[in-house]
N, C-alpha and C positions, 0 to 999 in steps of 0.2 A: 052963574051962567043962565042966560035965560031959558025959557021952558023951552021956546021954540029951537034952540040952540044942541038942547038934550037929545029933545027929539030924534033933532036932526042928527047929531052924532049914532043915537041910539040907532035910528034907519040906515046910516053907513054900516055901521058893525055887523045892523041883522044883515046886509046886503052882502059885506064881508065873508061873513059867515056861514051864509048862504052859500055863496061863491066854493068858499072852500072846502062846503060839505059836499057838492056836490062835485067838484073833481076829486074828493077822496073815493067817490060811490064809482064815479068814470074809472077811477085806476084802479078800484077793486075787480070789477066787472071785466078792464081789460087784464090783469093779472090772471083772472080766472082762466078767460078765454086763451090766452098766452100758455097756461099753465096746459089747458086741454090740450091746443092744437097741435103738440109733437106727439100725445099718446097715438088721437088719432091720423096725425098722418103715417104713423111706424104700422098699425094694421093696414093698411091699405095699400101699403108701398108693397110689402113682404109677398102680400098677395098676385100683385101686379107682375113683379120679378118671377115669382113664380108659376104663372100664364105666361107670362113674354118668354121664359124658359121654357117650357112646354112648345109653344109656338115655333118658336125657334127650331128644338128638336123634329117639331115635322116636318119642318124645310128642310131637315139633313145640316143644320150650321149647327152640329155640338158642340163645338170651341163655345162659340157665343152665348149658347142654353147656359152651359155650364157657367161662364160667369153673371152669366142674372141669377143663378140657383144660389151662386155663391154669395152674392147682396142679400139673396131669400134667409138666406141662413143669417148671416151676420146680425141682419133685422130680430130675426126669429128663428133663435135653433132650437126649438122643441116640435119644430114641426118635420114628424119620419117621413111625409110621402114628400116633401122636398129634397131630399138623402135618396129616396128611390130612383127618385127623377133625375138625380146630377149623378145618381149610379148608373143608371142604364144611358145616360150621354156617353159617360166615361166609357163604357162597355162597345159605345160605335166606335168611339176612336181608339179602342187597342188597348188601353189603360185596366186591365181587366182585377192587378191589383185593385189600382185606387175605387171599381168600382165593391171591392168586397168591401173594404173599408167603408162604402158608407152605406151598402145595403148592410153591413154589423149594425151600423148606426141605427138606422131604421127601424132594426130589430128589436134595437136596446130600448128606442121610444114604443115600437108596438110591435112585441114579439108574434103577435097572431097575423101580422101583414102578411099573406099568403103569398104574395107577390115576389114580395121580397126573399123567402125564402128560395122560391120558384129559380128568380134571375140569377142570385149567388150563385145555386145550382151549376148554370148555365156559366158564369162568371170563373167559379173554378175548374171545373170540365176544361175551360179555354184556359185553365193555367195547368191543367193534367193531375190537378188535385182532384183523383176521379170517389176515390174514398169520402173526398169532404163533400165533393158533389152529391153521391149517394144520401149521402147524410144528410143532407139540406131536400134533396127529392121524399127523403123519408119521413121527414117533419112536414113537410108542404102536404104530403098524400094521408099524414094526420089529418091534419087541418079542412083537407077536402077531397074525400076518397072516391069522388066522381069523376075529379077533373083526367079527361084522356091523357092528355099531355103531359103529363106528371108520370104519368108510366112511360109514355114511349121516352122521353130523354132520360129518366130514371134506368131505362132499358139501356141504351146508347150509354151510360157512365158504368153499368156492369158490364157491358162488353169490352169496355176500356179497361177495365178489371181483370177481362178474362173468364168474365163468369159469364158465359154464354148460356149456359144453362137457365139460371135467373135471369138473364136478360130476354129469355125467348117466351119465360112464363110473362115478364112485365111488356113485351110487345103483343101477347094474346090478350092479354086485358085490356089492355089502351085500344085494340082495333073492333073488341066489343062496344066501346065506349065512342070511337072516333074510327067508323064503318065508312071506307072509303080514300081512308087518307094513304094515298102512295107512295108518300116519306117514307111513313110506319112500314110498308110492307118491303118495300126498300132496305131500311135497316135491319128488319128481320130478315131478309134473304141473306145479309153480310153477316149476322151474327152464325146459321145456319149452315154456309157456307166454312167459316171458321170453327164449327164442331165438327167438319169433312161430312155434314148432312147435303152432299152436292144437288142432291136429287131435289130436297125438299129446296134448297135456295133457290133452282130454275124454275121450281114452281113460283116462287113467289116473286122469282124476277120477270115470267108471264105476266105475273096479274099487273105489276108494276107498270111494264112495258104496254098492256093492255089500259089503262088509266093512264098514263103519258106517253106516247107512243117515240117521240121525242127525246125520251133522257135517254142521251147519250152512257153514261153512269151503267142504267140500267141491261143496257146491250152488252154493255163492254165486261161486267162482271158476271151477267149470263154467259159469257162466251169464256171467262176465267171457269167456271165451273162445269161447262164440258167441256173441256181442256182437263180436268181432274179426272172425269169419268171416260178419259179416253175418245170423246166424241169431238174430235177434230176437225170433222167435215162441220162439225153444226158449230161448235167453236169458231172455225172460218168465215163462216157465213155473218154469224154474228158480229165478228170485228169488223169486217166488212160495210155492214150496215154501219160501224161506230165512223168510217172512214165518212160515209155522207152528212152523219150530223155535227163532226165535233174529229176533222184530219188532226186536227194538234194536241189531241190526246194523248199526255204522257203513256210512252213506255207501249202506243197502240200495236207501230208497226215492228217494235221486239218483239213483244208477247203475239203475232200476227206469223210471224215470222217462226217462230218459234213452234205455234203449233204444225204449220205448213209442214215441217221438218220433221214431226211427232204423226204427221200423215203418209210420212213417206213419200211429201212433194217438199226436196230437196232446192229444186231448180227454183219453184214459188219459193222457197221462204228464205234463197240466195238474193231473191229480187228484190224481196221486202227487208232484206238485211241491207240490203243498196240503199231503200229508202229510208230507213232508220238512219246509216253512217251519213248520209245527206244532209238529216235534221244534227247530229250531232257527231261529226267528224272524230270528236275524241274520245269520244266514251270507248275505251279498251275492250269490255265487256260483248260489246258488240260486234268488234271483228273475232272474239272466240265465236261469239254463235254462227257465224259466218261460216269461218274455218271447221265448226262440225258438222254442216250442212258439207259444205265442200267434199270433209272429209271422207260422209258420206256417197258422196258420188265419185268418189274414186280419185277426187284430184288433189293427189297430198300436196304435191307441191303448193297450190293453191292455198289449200288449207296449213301448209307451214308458211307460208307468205302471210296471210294473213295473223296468225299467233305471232310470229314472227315482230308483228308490227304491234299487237296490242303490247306484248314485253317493251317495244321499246316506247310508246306512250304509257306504260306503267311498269318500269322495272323490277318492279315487287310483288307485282300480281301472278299469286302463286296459282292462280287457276289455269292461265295460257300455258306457262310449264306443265302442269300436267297435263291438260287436254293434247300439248304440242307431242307429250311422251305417249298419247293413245296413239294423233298420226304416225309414230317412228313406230310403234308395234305393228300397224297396219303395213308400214314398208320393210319389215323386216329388220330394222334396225333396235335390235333389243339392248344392245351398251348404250345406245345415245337415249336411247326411251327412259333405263335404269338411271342415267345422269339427269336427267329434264325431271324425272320424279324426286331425284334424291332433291333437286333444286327446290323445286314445289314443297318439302319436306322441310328443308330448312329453314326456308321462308316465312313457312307457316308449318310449323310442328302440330298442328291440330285441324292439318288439313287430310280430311280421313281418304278420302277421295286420290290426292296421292300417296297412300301407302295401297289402296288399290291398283293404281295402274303399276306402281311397281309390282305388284304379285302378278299382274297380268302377264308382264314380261319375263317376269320368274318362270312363268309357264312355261312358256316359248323357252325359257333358255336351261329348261329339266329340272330346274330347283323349287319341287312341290314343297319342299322343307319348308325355305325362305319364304314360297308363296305363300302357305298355309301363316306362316307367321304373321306376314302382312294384314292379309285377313281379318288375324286377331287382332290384330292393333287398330286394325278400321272398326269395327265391333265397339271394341271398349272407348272409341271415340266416336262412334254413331252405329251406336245399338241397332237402330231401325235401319241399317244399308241392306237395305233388300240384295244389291249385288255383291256383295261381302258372301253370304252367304248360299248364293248360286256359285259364286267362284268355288267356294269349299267343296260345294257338294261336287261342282264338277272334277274336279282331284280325285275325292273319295271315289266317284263312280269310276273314273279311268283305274281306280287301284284294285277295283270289282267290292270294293265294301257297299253294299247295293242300299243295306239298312241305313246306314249313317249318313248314306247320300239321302235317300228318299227326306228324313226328317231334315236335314239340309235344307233343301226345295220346301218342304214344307214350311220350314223358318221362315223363308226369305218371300213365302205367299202370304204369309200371316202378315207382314207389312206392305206390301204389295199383292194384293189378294187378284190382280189383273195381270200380273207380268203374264207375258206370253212366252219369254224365252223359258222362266221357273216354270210355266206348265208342260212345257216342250220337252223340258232335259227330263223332269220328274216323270212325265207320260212314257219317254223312252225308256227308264231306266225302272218303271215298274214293269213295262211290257216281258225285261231281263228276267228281272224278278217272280215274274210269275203270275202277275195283280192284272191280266187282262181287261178285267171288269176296269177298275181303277184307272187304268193304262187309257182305254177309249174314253171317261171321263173328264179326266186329264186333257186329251187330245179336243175333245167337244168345246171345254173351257177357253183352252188357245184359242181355239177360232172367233166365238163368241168374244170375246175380249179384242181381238184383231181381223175383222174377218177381210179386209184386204189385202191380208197377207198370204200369198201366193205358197209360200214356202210350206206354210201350217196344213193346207189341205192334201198337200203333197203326204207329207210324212203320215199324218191320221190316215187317209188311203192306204198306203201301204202298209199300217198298221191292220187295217181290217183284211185286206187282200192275206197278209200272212197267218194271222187269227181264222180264216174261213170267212168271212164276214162278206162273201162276194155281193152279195144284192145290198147290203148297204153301200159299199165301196161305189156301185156304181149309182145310187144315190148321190152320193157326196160329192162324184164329182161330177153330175147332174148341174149341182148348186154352184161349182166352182166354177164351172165355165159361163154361169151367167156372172160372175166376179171380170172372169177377164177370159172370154172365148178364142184369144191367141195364145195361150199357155200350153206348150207341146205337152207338158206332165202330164195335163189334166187330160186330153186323149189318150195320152199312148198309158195309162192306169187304168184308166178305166176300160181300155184294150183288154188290159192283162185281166180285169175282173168278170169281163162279158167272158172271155174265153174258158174262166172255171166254169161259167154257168152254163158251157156250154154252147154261146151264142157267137159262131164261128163269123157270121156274116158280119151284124156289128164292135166283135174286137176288130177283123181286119178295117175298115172302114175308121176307126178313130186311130189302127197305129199308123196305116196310110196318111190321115192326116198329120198326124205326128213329124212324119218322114219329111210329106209334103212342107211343113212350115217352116221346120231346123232339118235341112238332108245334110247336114254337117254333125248330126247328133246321137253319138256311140250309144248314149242310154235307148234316145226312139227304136232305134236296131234291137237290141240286145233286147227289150221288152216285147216287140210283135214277134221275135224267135221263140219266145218262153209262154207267148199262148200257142206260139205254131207247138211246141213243143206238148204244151197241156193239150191239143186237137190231133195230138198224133201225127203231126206234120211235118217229121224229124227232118228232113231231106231239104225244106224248103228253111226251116227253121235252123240249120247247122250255115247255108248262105248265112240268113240275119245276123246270126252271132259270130260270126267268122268279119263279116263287115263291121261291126258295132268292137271286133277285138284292135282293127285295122286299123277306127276312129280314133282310139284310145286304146295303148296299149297297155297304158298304168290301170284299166280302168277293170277294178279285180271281181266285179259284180259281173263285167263280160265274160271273164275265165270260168266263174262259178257258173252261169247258165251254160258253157257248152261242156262242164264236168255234170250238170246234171240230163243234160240233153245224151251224153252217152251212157248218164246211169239207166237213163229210160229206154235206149237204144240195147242194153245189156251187154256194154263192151267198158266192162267193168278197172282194167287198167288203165286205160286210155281217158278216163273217170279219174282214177287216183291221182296221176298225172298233172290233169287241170284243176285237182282241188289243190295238189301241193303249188303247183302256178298261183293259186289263189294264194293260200299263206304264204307266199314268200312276199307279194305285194303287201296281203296286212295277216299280219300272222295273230292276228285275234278276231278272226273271220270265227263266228260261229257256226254256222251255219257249213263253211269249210269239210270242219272238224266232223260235224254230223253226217255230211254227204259222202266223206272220206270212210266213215265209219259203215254207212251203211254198201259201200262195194266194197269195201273189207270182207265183209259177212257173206258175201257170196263167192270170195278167194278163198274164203274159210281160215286165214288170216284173224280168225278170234284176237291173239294178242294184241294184234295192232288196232284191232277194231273197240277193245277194251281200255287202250290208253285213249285213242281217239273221244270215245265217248268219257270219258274221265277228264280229260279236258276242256273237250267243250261243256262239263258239268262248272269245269271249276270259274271258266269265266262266266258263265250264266246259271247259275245253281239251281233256278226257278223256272228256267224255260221247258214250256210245255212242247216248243219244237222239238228243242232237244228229247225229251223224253221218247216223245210221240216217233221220232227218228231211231231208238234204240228199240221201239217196239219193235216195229217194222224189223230191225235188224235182228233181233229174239225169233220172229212171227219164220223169218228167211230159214234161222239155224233150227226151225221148229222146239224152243225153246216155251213151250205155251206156261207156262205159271208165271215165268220172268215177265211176259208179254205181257199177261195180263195184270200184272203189279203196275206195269209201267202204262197201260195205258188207263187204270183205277187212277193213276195221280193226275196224267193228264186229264181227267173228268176231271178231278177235284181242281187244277187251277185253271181249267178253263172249261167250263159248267155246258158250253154252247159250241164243243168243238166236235161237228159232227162227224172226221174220220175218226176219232175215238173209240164212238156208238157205235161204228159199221164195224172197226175191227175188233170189238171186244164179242159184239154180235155176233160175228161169225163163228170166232175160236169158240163163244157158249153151241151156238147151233152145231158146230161140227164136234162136241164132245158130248154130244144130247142132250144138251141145255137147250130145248129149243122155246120154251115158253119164256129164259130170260133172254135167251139168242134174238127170238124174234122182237122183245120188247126194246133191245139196245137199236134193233135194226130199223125199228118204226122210230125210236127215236130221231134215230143220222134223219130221216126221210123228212119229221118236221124241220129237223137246224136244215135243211136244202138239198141233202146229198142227191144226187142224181144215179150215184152210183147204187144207194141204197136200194133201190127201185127193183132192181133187176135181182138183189141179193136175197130181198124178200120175196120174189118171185120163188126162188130157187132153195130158199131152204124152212122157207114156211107158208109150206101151202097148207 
């Protein structure tokens, strides 16, 4: 071959060669590059997915965050804040499991993600897994024992708990930390409220209401908690306001309505029962509360119309039966009442409430046995029925067991520390008993717990008017008639108290009023005859109570004033006469028995005057009346050590009863005791006597 031939070949090969070394070095270099470009395009996608999710999320489109989180992952699942991120998506749209699942996730890649612990929290809370929640707040508040907000919902999963107690220490913390937030003080007033700390919740549903003046929330559960404390008016007022920010407020105008009717406005909370039945025609529940408003204004029928109707929109609702068996007690229908409870009973065997109204009728129909029985079975099936145990005692007192009634009442205050009617009976039934002192505290509490109730000022008056208590008496009802200045009681009592005192022009001036408002009314009579009678007015005072017997002839409080109008007259049969008038109307008049007893003592009729007062001992064994009426009756027969026995005890149970002082005074001064004589007799003069005046004149100069 020739040289140039070689060459030449040899130059093809290098060129060859060449050639194909260098697309081995191109397809290395591209292999390389090929080989890199999926590692990095999978970082950069992951991350993408994971911002476009994010993104997404603050637009409110979860559905769509969540599937780019879910590309994030597929890319790249070792990364926890992407598991956070497609958890708290999950957590807007309701999925509150799937979002535990994958804040677990998150946690398993970085258990110290404070976040994540934080959201589960939050995540089981909204599955009522309030324990696991706790537990996840307790770790998070490891992790960062500053953060506020780790207490206040930590607070809110103990409450869910029930532990209000701890929930009320981890809402003080969190408002140290997070001063101002009126969430926080929000949920403390509900936790507050459910410890019956009502007072302290309205405090904090102020400040609530003062920092957003606007939540409705806040109005509406301030007005629940006076409604607990009896404050109805300001409860009113509150729901009231909830009507302007937020009318469709569950359950506004029942609970509205409701307290109206716990105000003793009837008529308002029939109206607001109108507009609750408006928003929801069928709730049954709602025409009971109706029907006991009704029931309360006197209109059974009404009030059986409506139960009437919730039975037939819920034939099983043992509560209408029984409320429906309170109406027929009130219409005297105690077999159809005994039927409606036994229904209510059957219905619901563990409805304590009617084995109550059944004893109620028990009452009424003489079977204290049966009733007392009932009682017990309401008891052992709600321990805390405050009227359970007012029904008991009022049994007991009617049977004169005075002791076992008191701690009765007492029971039934210890869960009800505000009932007015448990202060009422217990106040009366101490006054029997002899507890004076106790008797007017009692009576102070009623009022104080209800003080527009008209009835309350009534009874504590004529507690003190009987007690001596005349310048308070006419204090009290001072007060009452700024409550309601049309209320004949409230004059024609405080008639009868000016008149002890003495002050002839303004008792007749309030019973005239009395007359003047109700002249249809036997008691205003019968009361301005018994201060004409305390003013020595017999003549004028025998008309009043002669008119007031005409008014009412059942009415045996009219008999007694003119049986005592002829004791003070000294036409002492004619006395006996009208007390026995008196017990035949109620033959456990006490007061009868004493008055009977005492114009016995001047027939000289000892025997009869001896069972008399033994009787009226045995219905009231403690009464200082009584007592104080046998002195008198001793003091007549000049029987002076008996006298004096009896009016030593009347001191001892009623410490402040100034004819006591005057007549122990006297029997010492006129036996030559005049240095104890005169000191009893300066006593009477501080308790008010007027009489004492003229007695210390006269025997201790």
């Amino acid at each position: 071959m020739p040289p140039y031939l070689l060459n030449l070949a040899n130059h093809l090969w290098a060129i060859t060669y060449l050639r194909h070394s260098l697309k081995n070095q191109l397809m290395k270099k591209l292999l390389i590059i090929l080989f890199l470009l999926p590692v990095y395009c999978v970082a950069q996608s992951a991350g993408d997915y994971m911002t476009s999710g994010n993104t997404k999320a603050n637009m409110k489109d979860y559905k769509q965050a969540i599937l780019d989180f879910n590309r994030s992952i597929q890319m790249n699942p070792g990364i926890a804040r992407v598991y956070l991120y497609r958890a708290n998506a999950k957590s807007n749209i309701g999925d509150y499991a799937g979002a535990v699942e994958d804040f677990t996730k998150a946690l398993n890649l970085n258990p110290r993600l404070i976040d994540a612990w934080h959201y589960r929290a939050n995540a089981k809370s909204n599955l009522k897994d309030y324990a696991g929640s706790v537990a996840d707040f307790n770790k998070a508040i490891t992790l960062n024992p500053v953060k506020g907000e780790l207490y206040k919902y930590r607070a809110v999963g103990k409450a869910n708990l029930g532990d209000n107690k701890g929930a009320l220490a981890d809402f003080d913390m969190a408002e140290k930390l997070l001063p101002g937030d009126a969430d926080l003080i929000f949920y403390r007033a509900n936790s507050k409220g459910n410890m019956g700390d009502y007072q302290g919740a309205i405090t904090d549903y102020d400040a609530t209401i003062k920092m957003e003046p606007s939540n409705a929330e806040a109005w509406f559960y301030r007005a629940n908690a006076k409604a607990n404390l009896r404050d109805y008016k300001g409860a009113i007022a509150d729901y009231k306001r909830v009507i302007d920010l937020n009318p469709q407020m569950p359950e506004l105008y029942h609970y509205l309505a409701s307290a109206s009717s716990n105000a003793d406005d009837d008529k308002g909370a029939i109206e607001f029962f109108d507009k609750a039945i408006e928003q929801n025609p069928k709730r049954a529940e709602l025409f009971v509360g109706r029907a006991i408003s009704k029931n309360n204004m006197e209109d059974r029928s009404g009030a059986i119309e409506d139960l009437s109707h919730a039975i037939t929109l819920n034939p099983k609702y043992d509560e209408a039966y029984q409320n429906r068996a309170d109406v027929k007690i009130n219409m005297k229908n105690f077999t159809g009442a005994v039927a409606d409870a036994d229904t209510a009973i059957n219905l619901n065997a563990k409805n304590a409430y009617g084995y109550m109204s059944r004893a109620k009728a028990k009452i009424e129909m003489n079977d204290t046995v049966g009733a007392l029985a009932d009682f017990t079975t309401t008891l052992k099936l709600e321990p805390k029925a405050s009227y359970a145990y007012l029904g008991s005692a009022d049994i007991k007192a009617a049977q004169h067991d005075y002791a076992t009634a008191i701690a009765l009442y007492s029971k039934s205050l210890l869960y009800d520390p505000r009932n007015p009617n448990a202060l009422l009976h217990r106040a009366r039934i101490k006054m029997k008993n002899g507890d004076i002192e106790g008797s007017l505290t009692d009576y102070k509490a009623a009022i104080a717990s209800t003080p527009q109730n008209n009835d309350l000022y009534v009874d504590y008056g004529k507690a003190l008017i009987s007690s001596g208590r005349y310048t308070q008496a006419v204090q009290l009802f001072d007060d009452a008639l700024v409550v309601n200045p049309q209320n004949i009681y409230f004059y024609s009592y405080r008639g009868v108290a000016k008149s002890k005192l003495a002050d002839l022009e303004g008792a007749m001036t309030d019973h005239n009023m009395a007359i003047k408002l109700a002249p249809s009314s036997s008691d205003a009579f019968i009361n301005r005859g018994n201060s004409l009678v305390a003013l020595q007015k017999y003549d004028e005072a025998l008309i009043d109570i002669n008119k007031g017997i005409s008014l009412n002839e059942t009415n045996d409080d009219a008999y007694l004033a003119r049986a005592d109008l002829k004791l003070a007259k000294q036409e002492y049969l004619g006395a006996i006469y009208d007390y026995i008038n008196v017990l035949l109307i109620n033959q456990n008049n006490v007061k009868a028995y004493a008055g009977r007893a005492i114009a016995e003592s001047f027939t000289g009729d000892t025997l009869a005057m001896k069972k008399d007062f033994a009787m009226a001992l045995k219905l009231e064994p403690k009464s200082s009346e009584v007592y104080m009426a046998r002195a008198i009756a001793r003091i007549n027969l000049k029987n002076w050590a008996y006298a004096m026995a009896d009016l030593n005890t009347v001191i001892t149970l009623d410490p402040k009863n100034a004819a006591a002082y005057l007549n122990r005074g006297v029997i010492k001064a006129q036996r030559g005791e005049k240095t104890a004589g005169c000191a009893d007799i300066n006593k009477a003069i501080s308790l008010g006597s007027k009489d004492a005046v003229d007695k210390l004149a006269l025997y201790c100069k």
